[in-house]
N, C-alpha and C positions, 0 to 999 in steps of 0.2 A: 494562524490556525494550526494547534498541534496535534498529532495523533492519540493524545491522550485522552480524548472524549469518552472511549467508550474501553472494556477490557477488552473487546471483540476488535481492536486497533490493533494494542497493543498483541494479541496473538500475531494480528499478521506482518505485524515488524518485524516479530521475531523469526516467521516463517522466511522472510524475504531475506533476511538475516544470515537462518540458517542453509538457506539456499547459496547466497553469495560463498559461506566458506565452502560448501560442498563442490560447486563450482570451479572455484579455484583448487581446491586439492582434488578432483577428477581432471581438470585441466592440466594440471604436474604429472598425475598417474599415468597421463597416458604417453607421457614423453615428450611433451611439449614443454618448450623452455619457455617461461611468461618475464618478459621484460617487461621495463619501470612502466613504459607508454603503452601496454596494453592493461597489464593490472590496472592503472590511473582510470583508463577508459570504460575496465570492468566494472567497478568499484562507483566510479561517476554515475552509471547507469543504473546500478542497483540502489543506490543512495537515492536517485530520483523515483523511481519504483516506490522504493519503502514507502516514502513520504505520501504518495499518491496512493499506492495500498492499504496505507496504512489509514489514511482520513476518508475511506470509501463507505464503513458503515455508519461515518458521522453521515455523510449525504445521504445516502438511502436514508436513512433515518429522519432527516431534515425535511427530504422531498415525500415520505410517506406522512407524515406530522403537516404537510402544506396541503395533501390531497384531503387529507380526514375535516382540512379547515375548510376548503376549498366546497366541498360536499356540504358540510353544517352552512354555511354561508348558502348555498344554495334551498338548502329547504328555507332557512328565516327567511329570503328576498324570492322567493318565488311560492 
């Protein structure tokens, strides 16, 4: 499953995206030194983020399309 379903993915890839650089160059600015095994750590978690972020308005979209069928099903069988 990729996040390319919808444009509305691909925005918040890009948000989670521009979050991670921000992140990390506030993380510098402030005087913190970022070694290889915290960036690795940083970087891992926001990668997983994206991905989950990013295929959120496929689901909504999926589970709101299964409740519209869900309801039609119920008036024909009832």
């Amino acid at each position: 499953m990729s996040a390319s379903f919808s444009p509305c993915g691909k925005l918040f890839n890009i948000i989670v995206c521009s979050f991670r650089k921000s992140f990390v160059f506030l993380f510098s600015l402030t005087g913190n030194n970022l070694f290889a095994t915290e960036a690795f750590t940083i970087f891992s978690v926001f990668t997983a983020m994206q991905f989950t972020v990013g295929t959120l308005p496929y689901v909504i979209r999926c589970l709101a399309e299964a409740n519209v069928s869900c309801r039609k099903l119920q008036v024909i069988l009832l």
